[in-house]
mmCIF file as gemmi writes it, N, C-alpha and C atoms, coordinates in Angstrom:
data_model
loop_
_atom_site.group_PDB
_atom_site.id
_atom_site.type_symbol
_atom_site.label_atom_id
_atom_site.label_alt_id
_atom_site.label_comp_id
_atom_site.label_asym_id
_atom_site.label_entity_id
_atom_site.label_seq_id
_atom_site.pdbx_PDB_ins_code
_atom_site.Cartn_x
_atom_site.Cartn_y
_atom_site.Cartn_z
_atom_site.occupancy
_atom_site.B_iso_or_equiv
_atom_site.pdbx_formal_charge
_atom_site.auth_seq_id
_atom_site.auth_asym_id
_atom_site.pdbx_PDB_model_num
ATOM 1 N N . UNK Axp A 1 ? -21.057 -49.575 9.278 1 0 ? 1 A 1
ATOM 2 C CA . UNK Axp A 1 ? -20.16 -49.264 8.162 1 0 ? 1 A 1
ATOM 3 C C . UNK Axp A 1 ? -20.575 -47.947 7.495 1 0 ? 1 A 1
ATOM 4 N N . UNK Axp A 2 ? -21.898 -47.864 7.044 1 0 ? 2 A 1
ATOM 5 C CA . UNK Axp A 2 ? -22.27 -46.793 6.755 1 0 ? 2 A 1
ATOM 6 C C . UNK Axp A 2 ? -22.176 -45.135 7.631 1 0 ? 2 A 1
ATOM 7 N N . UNK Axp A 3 ? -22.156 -45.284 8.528 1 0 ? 3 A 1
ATOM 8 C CA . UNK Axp A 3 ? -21.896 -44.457 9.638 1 0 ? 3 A 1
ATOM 9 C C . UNK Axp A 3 ? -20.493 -44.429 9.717 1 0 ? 3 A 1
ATOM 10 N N . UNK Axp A 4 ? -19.846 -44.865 9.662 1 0 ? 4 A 1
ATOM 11 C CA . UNK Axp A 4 ? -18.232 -44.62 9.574 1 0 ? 4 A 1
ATOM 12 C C . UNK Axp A 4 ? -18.006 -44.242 8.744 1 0 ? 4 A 1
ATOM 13 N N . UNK Axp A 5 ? -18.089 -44.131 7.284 1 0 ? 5 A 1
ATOM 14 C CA . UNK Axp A 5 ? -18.337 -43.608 5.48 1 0 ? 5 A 1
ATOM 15 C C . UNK Axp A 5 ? -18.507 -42.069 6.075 1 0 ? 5 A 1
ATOM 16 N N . UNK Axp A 6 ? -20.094 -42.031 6.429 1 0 ? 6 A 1
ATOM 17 C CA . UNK Axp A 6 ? -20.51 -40.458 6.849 1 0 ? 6 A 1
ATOM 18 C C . UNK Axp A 6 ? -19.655 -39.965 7.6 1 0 ? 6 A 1
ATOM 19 N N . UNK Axp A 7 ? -19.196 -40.045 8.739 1 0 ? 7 A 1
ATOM 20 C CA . UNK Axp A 7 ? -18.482 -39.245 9.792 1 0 ? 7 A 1
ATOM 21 C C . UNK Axp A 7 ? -17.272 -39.188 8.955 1 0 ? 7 A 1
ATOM 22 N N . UNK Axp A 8 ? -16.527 -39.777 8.357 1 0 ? 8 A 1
ATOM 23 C CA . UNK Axp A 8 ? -15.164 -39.974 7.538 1 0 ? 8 A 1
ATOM 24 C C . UNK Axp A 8 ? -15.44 -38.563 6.314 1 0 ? 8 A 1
ATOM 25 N N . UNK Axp A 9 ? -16.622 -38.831 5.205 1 0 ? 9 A 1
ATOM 26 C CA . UNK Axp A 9 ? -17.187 -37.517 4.579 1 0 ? 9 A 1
ATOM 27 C C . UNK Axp A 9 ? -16.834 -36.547 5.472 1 0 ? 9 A 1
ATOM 28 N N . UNK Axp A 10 ? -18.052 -36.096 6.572 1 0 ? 10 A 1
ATOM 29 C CA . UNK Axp A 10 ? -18.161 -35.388 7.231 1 0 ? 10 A 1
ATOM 30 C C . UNK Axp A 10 ? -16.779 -34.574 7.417 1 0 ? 10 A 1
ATOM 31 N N . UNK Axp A 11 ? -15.801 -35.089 8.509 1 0 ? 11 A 1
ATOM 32 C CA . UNK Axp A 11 ? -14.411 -34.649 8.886 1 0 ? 11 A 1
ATOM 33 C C . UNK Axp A 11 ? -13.825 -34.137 7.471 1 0 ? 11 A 1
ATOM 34 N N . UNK Axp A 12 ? -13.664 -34.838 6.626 1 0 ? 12 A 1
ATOM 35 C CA . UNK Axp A 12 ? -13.035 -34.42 5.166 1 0 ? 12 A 1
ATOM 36 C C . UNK Axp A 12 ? -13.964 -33.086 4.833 1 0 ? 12 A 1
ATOM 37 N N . UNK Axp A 13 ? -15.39 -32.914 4.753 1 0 ? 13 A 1
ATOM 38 C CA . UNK Axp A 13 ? -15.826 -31.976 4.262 1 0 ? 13 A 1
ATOM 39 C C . UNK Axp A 13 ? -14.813 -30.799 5.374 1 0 ? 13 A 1
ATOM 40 N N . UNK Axp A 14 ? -15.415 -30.865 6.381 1 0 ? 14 A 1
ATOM 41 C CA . UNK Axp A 14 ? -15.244 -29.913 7.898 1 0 ? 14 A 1
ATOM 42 C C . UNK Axp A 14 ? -13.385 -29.608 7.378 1 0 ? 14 A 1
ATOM 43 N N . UNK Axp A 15 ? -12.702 -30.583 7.221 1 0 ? 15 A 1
ATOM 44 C CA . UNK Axp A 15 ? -11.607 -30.046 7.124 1 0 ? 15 A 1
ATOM 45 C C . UNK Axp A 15 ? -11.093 -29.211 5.537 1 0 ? 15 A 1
ATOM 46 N N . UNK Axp A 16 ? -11.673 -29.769 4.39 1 0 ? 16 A 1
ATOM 47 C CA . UNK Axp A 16 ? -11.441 -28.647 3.277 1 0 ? 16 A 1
ATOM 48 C C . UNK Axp A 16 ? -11.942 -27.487 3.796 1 0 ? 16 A 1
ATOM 49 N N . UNK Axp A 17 ? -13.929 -27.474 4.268 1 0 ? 17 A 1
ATOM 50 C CA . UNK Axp A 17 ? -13.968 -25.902 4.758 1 0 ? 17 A 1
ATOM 51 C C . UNK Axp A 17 ? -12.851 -24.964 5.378 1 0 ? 17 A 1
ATOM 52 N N . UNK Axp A 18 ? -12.403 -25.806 6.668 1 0 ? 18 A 1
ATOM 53 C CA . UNK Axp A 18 ? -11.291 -24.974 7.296 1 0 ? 18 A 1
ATOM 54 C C . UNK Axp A 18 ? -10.301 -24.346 6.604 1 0 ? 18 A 1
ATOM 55 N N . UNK Axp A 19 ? -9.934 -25.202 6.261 1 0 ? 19 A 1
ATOM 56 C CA . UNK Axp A 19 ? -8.787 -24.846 4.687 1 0 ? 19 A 1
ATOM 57 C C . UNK Axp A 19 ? -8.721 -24.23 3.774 1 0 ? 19 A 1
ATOM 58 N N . UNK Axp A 20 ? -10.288 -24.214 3.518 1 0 ? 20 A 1
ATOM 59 C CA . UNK Axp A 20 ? -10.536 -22.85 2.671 1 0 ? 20 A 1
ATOM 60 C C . UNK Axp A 20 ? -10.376 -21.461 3.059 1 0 ? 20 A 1
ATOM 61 N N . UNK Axp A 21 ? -11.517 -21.249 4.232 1 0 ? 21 A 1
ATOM 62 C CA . UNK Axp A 21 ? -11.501 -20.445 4.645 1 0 ? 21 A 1
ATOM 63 C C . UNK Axp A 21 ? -9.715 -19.956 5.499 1 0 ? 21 A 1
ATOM 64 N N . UNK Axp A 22 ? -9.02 -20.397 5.555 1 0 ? 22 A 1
ATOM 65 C CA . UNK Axp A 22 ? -7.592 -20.494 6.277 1 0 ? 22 A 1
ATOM 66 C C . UNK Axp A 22 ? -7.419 -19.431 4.687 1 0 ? 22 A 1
ATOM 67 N N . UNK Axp A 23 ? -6.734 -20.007 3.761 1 0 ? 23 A 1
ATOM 68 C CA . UNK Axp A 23 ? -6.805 -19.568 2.611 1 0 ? 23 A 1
ATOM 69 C C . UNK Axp A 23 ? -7.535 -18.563 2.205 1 0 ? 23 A 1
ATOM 70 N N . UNK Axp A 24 ? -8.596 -18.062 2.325 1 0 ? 24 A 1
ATOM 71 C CA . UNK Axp A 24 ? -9.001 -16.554 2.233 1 0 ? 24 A 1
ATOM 72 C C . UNK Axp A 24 ? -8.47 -15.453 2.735 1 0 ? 24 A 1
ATOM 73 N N . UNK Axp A 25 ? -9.058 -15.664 4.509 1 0 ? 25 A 1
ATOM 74 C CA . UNK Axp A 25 ? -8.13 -15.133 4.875 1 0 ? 25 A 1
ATOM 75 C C . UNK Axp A 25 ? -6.82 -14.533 5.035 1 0 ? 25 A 1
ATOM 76 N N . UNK Axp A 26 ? -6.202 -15.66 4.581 1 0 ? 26 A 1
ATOM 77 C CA . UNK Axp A 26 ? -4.501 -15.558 4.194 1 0 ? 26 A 1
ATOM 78 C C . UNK Axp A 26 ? -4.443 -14.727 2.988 1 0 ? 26 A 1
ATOM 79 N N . UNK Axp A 27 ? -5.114 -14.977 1.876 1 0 ? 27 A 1
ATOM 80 C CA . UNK Axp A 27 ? -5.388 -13.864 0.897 1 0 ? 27 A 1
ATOM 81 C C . UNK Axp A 27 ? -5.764 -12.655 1.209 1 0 ? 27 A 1
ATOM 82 N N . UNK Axp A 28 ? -6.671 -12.189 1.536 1 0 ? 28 A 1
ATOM 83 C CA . UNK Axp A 28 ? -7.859 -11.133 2.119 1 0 ? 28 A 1
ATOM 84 C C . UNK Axp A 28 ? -6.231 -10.141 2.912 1 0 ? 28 A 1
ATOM 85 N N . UNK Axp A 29 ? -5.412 -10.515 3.882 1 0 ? 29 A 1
ATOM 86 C CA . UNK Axp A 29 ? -4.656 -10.289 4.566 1 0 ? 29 A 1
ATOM 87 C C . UNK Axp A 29 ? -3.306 -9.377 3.514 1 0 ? 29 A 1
ATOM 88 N N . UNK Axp A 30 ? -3.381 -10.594 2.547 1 0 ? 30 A 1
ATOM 89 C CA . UNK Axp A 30 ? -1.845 -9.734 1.507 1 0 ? 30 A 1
ATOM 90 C C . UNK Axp A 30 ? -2.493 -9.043 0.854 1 0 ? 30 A 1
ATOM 91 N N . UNK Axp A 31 ? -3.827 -9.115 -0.072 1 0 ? 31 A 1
ATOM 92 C CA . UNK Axp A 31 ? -4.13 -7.994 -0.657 1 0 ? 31 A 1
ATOM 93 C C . UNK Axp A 31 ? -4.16 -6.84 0.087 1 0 ? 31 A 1
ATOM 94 N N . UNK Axp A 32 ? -4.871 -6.966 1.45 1 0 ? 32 A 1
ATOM 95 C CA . UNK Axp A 32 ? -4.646 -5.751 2.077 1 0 ? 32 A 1
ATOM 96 C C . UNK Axp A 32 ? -3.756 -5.017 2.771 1 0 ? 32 A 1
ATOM 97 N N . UNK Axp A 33 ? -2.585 -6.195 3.082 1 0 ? 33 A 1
ATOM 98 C CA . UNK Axp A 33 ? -0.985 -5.408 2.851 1 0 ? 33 A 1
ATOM 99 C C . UNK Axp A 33 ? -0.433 -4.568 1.935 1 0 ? 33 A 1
ATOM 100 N N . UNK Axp A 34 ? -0.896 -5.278 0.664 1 0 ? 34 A 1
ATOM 101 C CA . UNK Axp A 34 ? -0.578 -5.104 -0.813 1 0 ? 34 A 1
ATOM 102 C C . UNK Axp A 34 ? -1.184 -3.255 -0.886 1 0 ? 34 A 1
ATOM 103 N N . UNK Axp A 35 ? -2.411 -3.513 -0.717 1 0 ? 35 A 1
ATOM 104 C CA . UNK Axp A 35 ? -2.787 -2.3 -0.98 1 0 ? 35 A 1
ATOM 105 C C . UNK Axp A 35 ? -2.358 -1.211 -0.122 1 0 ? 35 A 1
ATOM 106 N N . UNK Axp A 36 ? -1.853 -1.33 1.212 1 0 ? 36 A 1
ATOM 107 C CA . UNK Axp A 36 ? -1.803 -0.636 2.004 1 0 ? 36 A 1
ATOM 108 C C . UNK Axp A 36 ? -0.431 -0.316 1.829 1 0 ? 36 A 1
ATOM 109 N N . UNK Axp A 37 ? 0.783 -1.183 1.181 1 0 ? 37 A 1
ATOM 110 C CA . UNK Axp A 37 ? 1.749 -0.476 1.242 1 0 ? 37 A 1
ATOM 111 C C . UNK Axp A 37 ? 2.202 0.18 -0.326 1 0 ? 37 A 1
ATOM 112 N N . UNK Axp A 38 ? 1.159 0.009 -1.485 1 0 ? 38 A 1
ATOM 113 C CA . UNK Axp A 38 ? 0.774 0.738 -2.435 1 0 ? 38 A 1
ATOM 114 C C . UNK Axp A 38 ? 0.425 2.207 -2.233 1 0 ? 38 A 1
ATOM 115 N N . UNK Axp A 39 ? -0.51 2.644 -1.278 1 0 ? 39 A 1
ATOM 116 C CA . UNK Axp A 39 ? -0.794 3.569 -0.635 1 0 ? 39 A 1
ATOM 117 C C . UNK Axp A 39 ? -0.14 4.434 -0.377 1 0 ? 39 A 1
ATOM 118 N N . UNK Axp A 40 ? 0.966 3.76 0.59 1 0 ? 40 A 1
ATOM 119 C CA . UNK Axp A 40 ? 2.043 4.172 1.327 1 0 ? 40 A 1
ATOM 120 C C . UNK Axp A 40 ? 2.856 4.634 0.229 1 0 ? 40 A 1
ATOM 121 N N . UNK Axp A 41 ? 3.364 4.19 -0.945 1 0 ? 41 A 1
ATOM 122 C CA . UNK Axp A 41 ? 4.312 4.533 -1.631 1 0 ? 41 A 1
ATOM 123 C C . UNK Axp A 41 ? 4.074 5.689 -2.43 1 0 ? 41 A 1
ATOM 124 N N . UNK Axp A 42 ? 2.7 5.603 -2.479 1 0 ? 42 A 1
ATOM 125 C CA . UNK Axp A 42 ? 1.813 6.579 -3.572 1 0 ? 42 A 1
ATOM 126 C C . UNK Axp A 42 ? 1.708 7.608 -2.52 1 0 ? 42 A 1
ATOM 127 N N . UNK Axp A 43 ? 1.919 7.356 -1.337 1 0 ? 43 A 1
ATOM 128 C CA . UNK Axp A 43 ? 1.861 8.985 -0.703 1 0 ? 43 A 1
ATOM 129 C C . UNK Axp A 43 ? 3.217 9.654 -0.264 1 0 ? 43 A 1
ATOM 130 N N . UNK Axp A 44 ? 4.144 8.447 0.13 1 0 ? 44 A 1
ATOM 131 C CA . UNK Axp A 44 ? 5.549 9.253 -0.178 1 0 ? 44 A 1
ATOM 132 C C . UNK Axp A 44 ? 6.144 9.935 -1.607 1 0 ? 44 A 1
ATOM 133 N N . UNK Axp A 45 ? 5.501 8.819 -2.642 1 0 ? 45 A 1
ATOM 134 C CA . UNK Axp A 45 ? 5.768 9.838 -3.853 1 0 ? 45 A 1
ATOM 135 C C . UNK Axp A 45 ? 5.195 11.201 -3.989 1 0 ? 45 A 1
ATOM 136 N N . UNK Axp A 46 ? 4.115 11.433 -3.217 1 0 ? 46 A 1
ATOM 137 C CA . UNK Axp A 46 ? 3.562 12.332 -3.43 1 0 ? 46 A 1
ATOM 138 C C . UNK Axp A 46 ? 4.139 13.54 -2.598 1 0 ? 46 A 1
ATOM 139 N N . UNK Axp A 47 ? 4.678 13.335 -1.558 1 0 ? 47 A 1
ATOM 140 C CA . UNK Axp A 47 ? 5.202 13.918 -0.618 1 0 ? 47 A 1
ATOM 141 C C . UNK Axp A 47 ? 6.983 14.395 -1.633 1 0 ? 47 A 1
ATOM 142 N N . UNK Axp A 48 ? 7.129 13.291 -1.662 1 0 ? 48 A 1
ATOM 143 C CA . UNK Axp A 48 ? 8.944 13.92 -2.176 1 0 ? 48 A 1
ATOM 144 C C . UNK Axp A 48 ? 8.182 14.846 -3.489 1 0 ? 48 A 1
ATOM 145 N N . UNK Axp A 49 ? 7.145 14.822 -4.277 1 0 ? 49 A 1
ATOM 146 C CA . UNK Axp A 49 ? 7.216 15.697 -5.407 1 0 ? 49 A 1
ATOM 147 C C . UNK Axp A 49 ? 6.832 16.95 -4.905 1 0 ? 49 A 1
ATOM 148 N N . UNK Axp A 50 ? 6.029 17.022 -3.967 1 0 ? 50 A 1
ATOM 149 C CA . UNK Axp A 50 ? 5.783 18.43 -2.817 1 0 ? 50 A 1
ATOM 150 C C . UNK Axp A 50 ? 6.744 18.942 -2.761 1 0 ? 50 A 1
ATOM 151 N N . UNK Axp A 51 ? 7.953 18.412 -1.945 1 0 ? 51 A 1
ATOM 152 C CA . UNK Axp A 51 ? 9.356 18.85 -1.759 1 0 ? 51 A 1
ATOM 153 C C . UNK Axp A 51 ? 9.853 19.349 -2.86 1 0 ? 51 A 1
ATOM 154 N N . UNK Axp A 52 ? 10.016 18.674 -3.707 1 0 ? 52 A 1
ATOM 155 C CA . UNK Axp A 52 ? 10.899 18.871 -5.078 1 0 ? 52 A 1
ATOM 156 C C . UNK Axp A 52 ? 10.438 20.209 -5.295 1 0 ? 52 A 1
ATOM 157 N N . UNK Axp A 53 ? 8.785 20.271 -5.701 1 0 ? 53 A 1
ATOM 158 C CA . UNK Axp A 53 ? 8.456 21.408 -6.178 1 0 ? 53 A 1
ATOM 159 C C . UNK Axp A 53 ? 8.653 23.06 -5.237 1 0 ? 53 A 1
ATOM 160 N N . UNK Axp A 54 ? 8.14 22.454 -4.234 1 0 ? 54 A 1
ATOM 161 C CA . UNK Axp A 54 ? 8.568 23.608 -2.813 1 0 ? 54 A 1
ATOM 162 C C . UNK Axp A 54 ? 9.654 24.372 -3.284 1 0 ? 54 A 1
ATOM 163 N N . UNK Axp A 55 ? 11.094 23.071 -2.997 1 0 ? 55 A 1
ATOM 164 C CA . UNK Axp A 55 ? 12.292 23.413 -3.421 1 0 ? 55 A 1
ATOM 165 C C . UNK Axp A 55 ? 13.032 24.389 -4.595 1 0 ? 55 A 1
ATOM 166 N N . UNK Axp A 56 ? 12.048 24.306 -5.777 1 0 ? 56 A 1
ATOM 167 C CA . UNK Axp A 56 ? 12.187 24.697 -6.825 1 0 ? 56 A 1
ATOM 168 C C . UNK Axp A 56 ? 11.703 25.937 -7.137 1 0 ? 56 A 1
ATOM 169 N N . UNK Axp A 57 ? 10.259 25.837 -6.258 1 0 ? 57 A 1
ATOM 170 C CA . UNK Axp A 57 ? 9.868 27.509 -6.206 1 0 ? 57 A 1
ATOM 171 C C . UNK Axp A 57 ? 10.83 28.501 -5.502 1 0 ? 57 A 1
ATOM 172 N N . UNK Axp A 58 ? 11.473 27.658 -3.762 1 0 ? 58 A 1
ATOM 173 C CA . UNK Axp A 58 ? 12.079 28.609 -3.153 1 0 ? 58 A 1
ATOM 174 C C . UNK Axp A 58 ? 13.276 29.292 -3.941 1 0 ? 58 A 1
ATOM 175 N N . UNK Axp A 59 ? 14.01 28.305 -4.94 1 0 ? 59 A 1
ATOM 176 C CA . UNK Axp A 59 ? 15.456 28.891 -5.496 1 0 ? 59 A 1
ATOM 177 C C . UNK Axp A 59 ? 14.709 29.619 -6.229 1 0 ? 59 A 1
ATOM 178 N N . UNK Axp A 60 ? 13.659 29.704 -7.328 1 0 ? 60 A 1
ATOM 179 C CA . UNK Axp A 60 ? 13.477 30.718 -8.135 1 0 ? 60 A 1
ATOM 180 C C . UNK Axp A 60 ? 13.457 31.839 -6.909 1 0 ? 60 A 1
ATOM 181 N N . UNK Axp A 61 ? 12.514 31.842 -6.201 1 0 ? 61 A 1
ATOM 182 C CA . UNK Axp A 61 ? 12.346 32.738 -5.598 1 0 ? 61 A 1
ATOM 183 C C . UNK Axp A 61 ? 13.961 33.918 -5.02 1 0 ? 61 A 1
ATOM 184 N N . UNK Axp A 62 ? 14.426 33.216 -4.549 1 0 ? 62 A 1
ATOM 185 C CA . UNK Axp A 62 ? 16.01 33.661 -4.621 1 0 ? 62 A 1
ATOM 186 C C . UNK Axp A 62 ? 16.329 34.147 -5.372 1 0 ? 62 A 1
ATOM 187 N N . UNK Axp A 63 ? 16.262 33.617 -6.252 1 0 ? 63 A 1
ATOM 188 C CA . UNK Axp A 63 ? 16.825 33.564 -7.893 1 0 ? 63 A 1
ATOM 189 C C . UNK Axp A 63 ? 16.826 34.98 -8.19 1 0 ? 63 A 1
ATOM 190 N N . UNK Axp A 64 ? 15.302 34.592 -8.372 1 0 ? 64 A 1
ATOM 191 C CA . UNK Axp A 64 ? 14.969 36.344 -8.508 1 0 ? 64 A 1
ATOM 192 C C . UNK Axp A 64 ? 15.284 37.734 -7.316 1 0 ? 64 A 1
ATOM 193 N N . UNK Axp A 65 ? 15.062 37.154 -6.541 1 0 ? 65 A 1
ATOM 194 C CA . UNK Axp A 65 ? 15.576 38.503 -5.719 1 0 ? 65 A 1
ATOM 195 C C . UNK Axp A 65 ? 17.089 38.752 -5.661 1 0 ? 65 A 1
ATOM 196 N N . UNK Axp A 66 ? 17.907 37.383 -5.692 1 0 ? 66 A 1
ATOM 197 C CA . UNK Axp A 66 ? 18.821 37.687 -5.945 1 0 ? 66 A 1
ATOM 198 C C . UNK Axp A 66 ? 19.715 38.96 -7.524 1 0 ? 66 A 1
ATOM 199 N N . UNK Axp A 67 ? 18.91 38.579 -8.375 1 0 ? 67 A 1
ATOM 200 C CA . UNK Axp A 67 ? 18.753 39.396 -9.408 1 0 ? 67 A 1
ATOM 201 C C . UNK Axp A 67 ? 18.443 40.346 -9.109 1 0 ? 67 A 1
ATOM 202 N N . UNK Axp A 68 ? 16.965 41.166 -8.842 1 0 ? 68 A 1
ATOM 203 C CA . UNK Axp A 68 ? 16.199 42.178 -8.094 1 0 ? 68 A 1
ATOM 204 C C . UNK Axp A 68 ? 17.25 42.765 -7.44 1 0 ? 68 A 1
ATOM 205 N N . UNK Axp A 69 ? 17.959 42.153 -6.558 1 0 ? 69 A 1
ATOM 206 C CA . UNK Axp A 69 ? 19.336 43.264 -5.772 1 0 ? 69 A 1
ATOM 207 C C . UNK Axp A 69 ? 20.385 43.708 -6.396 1 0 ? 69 A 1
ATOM 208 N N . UNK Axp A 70 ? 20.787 42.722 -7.523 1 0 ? 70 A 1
ATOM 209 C CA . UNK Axp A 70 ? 22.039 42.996 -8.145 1 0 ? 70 A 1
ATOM 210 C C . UNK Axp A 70 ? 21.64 44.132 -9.202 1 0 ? 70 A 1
ATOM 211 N N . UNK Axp A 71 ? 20.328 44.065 -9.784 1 0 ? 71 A 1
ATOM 212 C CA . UNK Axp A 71 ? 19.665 45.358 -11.029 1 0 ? 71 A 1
ATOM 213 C C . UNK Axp A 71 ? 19.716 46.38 -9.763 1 0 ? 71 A 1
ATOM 214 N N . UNK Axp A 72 ? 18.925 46.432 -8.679 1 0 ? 72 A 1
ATOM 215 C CA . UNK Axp A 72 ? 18.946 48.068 -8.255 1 0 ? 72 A 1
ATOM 216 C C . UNK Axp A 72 ? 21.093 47.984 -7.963 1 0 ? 72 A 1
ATOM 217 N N . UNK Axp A 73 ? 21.174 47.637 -7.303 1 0 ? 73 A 1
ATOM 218 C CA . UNK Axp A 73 ? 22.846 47.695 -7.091 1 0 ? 73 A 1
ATOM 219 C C . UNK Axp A 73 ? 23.363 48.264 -7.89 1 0 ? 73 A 1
């Protein structure tokens, strides 16, 4: 009887461990989705404000020469 008690413990312990650890993992996994597609967003933002700014220099740049031609003209 006593031996059936233990092995019965036993399996119950063995199976919360599993379960736990199942559960970390499974965590461990989305945070590091989580972070990784945080990343991701934080570097396309970073990328479209590149653009934006690029963009903004090139029209001045125009801008001005366009001006620059029309004063000597």
């Amino acid at each position: 009887m006593m031996m059936v008690m233990v092995v019965i413990i036993l399996i119950i312990m063995v199976i919360i461990v599993r379960f736990i650890i199942i559960v970390l993992i499974i965590t461990i996994i989305i945070i590091i989705t989580m972070v990784s597609i945080i990343i991701i967003v934080i570097l396309i933002l970073v990328v479209v404000v590149v653009m934006i700014i690029i963009i903004i220099i090139i029209i001045i740049i125009i801008l001005i020469i366009i001006i620059v031609v029309i004063k000597i003209i």
